[in-house]
C-alpha positions as CSV (number, residue, x, y, z in Angstrom):
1,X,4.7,-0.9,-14.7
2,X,1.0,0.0,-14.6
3,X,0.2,-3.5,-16.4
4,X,2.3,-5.4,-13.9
5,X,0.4,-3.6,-11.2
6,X,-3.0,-4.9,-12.7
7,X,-1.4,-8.2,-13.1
8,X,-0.3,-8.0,-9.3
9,X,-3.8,-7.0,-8.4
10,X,-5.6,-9.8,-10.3
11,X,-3.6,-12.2,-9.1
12,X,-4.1,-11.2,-5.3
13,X,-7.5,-11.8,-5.9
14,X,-7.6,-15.2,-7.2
15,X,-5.0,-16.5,-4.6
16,X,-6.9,-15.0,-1.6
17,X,-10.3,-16.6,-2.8
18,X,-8.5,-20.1,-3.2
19,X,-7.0,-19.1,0.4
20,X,-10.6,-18.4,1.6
21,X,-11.7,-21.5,0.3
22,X,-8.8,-23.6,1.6
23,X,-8.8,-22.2,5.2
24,X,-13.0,-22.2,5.8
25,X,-12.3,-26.1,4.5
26,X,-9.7,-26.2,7.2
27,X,-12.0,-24.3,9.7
28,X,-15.0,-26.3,9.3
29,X,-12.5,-29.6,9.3
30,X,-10.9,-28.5,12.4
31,X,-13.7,-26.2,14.4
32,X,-10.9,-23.9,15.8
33,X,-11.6,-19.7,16.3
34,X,-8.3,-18.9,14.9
35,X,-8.7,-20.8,11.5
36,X,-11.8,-19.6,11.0
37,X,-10.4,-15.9,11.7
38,X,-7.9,-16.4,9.4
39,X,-10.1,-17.4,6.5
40,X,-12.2,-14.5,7.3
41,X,-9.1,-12.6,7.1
42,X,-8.7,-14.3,3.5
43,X,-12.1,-13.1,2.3
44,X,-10.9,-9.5,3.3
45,X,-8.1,-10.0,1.1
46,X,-9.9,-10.8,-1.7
47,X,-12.3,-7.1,-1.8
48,X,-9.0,-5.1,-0.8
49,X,-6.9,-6.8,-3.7
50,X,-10.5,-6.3,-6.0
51,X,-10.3,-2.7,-4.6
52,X,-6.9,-2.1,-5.7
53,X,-7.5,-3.6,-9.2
54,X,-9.8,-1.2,-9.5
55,X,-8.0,2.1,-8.2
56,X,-5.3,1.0,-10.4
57,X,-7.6,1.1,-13.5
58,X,-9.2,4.6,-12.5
59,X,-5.6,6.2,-11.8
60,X,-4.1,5.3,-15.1
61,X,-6.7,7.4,-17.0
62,X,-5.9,10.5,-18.4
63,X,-6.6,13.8,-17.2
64,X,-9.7,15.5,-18.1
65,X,-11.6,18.5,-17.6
66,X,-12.7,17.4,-13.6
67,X,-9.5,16.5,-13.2
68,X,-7.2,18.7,-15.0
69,X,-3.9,16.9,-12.8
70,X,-5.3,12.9,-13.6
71,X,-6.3,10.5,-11.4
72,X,-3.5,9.7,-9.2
73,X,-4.9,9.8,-6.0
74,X,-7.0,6.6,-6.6
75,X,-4.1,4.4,-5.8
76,X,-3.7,5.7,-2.1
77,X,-7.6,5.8,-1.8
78,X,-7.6,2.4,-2.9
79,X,-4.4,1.4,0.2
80,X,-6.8,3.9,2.4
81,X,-9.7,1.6,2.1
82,X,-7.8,-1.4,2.6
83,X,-6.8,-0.5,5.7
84,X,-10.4,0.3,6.7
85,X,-11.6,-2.9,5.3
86,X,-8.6,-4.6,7.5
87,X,-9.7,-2.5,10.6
88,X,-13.2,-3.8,10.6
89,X,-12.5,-7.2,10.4
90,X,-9.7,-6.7,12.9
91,X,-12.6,-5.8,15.3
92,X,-14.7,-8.8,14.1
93,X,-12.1,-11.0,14.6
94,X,-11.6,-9.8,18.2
95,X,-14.9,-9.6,19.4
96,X,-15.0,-13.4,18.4
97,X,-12.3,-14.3,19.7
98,X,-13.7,-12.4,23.2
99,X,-16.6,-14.5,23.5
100,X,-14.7,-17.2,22.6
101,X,-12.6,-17.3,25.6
102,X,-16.1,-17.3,28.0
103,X,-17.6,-19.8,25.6
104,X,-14.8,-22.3,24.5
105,X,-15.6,-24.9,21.5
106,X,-14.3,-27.8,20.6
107,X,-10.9,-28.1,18.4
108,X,-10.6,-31.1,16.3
109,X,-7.5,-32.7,15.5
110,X,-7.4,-33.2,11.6
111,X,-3.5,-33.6,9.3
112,X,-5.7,-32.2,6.3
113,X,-6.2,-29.3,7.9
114,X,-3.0,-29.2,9.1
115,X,-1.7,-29.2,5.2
116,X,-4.4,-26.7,4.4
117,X,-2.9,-23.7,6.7
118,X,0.9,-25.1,5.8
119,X,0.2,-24.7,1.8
120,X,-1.5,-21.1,2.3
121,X,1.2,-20.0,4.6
122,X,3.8,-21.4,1.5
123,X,1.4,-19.4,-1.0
124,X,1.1,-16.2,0.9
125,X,4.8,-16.1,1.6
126,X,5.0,-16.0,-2.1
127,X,3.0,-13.6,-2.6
128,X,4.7,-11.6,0.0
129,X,8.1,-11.7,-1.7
130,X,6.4,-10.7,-4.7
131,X,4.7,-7.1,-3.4
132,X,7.8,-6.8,-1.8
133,X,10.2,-7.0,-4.5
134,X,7.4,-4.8,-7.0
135,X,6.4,-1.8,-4.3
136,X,10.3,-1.0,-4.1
137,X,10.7,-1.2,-7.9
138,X,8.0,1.2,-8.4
139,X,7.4,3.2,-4.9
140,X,3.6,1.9,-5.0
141,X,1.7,3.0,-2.1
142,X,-1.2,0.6,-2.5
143,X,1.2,-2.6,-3.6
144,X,3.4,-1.6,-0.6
145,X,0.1,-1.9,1.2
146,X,-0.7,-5.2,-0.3
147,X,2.9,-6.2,0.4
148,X,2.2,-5.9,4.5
149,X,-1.0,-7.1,4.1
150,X,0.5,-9.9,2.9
151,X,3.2,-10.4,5.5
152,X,0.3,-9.8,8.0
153,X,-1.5,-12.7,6.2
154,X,1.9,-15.4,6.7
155,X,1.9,-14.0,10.5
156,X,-1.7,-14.5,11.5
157,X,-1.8,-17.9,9.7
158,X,1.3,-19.2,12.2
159,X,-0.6,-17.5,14.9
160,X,-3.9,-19.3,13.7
161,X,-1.6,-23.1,13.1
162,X,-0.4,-22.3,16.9
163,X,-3.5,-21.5,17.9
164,X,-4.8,-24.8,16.6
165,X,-2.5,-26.6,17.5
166,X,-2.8,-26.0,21.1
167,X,-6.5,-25.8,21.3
168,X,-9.1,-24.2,24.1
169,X,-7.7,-20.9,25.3
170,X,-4.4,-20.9,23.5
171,X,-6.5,-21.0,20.1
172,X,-8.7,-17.7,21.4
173,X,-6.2,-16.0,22.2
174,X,-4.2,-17.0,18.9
175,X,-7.8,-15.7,17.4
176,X,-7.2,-12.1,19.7
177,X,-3.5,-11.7,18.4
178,X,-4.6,-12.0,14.8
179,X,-7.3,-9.1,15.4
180,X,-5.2,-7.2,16.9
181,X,-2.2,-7.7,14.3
182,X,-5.0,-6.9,11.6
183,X,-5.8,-3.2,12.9
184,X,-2.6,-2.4,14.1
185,X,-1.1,-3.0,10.3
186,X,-4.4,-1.6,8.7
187,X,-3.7,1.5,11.0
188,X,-0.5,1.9,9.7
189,X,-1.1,1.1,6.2
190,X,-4.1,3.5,6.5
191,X,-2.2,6.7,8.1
192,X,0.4,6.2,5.2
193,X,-2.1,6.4,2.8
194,X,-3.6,9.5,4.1
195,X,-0.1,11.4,4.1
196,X,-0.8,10.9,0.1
197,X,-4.2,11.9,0.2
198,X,-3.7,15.3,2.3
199,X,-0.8,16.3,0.4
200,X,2.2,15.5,2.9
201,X,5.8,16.9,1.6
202,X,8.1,14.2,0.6
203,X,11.0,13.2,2.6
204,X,14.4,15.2,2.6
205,X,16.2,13.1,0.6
206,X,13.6,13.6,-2.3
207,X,13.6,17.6,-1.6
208,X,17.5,17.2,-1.9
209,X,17.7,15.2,-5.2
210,X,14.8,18.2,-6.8
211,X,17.6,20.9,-5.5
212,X,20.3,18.8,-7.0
213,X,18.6,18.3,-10.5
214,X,17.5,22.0,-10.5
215,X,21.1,23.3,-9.9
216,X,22.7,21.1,-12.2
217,X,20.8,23.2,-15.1
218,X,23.1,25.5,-16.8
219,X,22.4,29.3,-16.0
220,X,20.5,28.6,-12.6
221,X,22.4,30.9,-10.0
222,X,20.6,29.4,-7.2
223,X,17.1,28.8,-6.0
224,X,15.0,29.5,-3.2
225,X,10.7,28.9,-1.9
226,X,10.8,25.0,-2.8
227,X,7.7,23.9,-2.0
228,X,7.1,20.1,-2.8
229,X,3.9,17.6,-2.2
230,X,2.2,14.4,-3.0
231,X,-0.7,14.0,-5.7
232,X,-1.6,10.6,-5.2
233,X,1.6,9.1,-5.3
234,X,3.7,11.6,-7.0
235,X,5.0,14.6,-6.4
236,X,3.9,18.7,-7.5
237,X,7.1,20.9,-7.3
238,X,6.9,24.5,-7.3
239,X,10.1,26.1,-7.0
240,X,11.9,29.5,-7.9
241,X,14.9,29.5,-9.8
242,X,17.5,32.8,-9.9
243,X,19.1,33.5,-13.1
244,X,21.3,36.6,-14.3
245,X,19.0,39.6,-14.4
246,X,21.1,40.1,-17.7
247,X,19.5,36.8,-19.5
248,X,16.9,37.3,-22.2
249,X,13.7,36.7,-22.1
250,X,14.2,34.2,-24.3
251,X,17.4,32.2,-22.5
252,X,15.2,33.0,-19.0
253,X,12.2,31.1,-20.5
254,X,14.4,28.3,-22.0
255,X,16.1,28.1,-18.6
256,X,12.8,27.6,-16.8
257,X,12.2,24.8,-19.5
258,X,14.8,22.8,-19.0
259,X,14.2,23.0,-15.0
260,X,10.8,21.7,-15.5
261,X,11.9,18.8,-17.8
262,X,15.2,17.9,-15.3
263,X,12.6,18.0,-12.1
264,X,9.7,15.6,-14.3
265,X,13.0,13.0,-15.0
266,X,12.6,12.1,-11.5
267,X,10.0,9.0,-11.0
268,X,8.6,10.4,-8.0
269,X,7.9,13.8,-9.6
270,X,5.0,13.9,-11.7
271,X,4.7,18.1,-12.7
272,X,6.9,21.0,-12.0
273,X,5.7,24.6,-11.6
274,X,8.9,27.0,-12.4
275,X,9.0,30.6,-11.1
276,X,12.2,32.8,-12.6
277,X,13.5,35.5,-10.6
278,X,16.4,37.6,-12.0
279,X,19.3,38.2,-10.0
């Protein structure tokens, strides 16, 4: 899965510099705010999805003596600084688009431009099927990023194909929308992001499936203090199990074993830290 996330982010590089290339053409062709906001928008694509390439090659290296739990937090850094990469241009985009609407230019009608924004609206919606399909087969914070990126991408290019479309003000304010679309998702993507960073529990039903796996280890009696958080984008476990105050030391440590094994079977769990009580 790692590969294909290198793959992913490779790919999303390429297509969003031939997407740069193919929407300034269509800019410069057709002189309108919005196109040229969207193939600004392009060029941001093309340092997140480079930024992501590269988180995804630190995070896959092995832990060492700075890092004694890996590198896993590079992956949400990497959706962290998309978002902030998204949320400057966002404010670019609208300031442009601002002055635009005291200072109108001149649209130009032009059927090559309008195949230009058509065929990267076809190629981004491909794209966005793609992420899609891959951030919910792995649970990938920064291709789940790329993934609304991308659907931000096919949104703000109909805005921008309206906007041109309609010329003068309507293509301004087609301009403003896509600004304001770009921070709003980069916010979101962003506070996401830091959840992973800071160390946010995971949701219920993950805390429900650890109880479920613990229990289901013969000799646990029950269990109790479980305390759960991201790493990146897996999850540290630290839990106490009871067992018969009867049970060897030996059975008690194997018990604790198999616990730990059980919780690191779950995808989203990446250690487990076992505490045995006897009862």
């Amino acid at each position: 899965m790692d590969e294909q996330k290198r793959r992913i982010g490779r790919t999303g590089i390429a297509v969003s510099l031939v997407l740069f290339v193919v929407k300034l053409w269509a800019g410069i062709l057709s002189g309108s705010a919005a196109v040229l906001s969207d193939a600004l928008g392009a060029f941001l694509d093309a340092l997140a999805y480079a930024t992501l390439y590269f988180t995804l090659r630190v995070q896959d290296r092995a832990a060492d003596e700075n890092h004694p739990f890996g590198h896993r937090r590079a992956e949400p850094l990497g959706g962290l600084l998309i978002a902030i990469f998204a949320s400057v241009l966002g404010a670019t985009v609208i300031r442009d688009s601002v002055i635009g609407l005291f200072e109108p230019g001149t649209v130009r009608s032009s059927l090559l431009s309008y195949w230009l924004i058509g065929t990267s609206i076809a190629l981004k919606s491909g794209m966005a099927v793609w992420y899609y399909r891959e951030s919910n087969a792995s649970a990938s914070p920064a291709l789940k990023a790329a993934y609304v990126d991308s659907r931000n991408d096919v949104a703000s290019s109909g805005a921008a194909l309206l906007g041109y479309a309609y010329g003068g003000a309507v293509d301004n304010l087609a301009a403003l929308a896509i600004g304001a679309w770009i921070i709003y998702s980069g916010f979101r993507v962003g506070l996401e992001n830091v959840g992973y960073l800071m160390g946010e529990a995971p949701p219920g039903a993950v805390l429900d499936a650890i109880r479920s796996e613990a229990m289901a280890v013969p000799g646990v009696a029950g269990l109790h203090d479980l305390r759960a958080h991201y790493v990146g984008d897996r999850i540290h476990v630290e839990l106490h199990v009871e067992i018969d105050r009867n049970t060897t030391l030996q059975n008690a440590h194997d018990i604790g074993v198999a616990v730990k094994r059980r919780l690191k079977s779950l995808d989203a769990v990446q250690d487990a830290f076992i505490h045995i009580d006897p009862v």
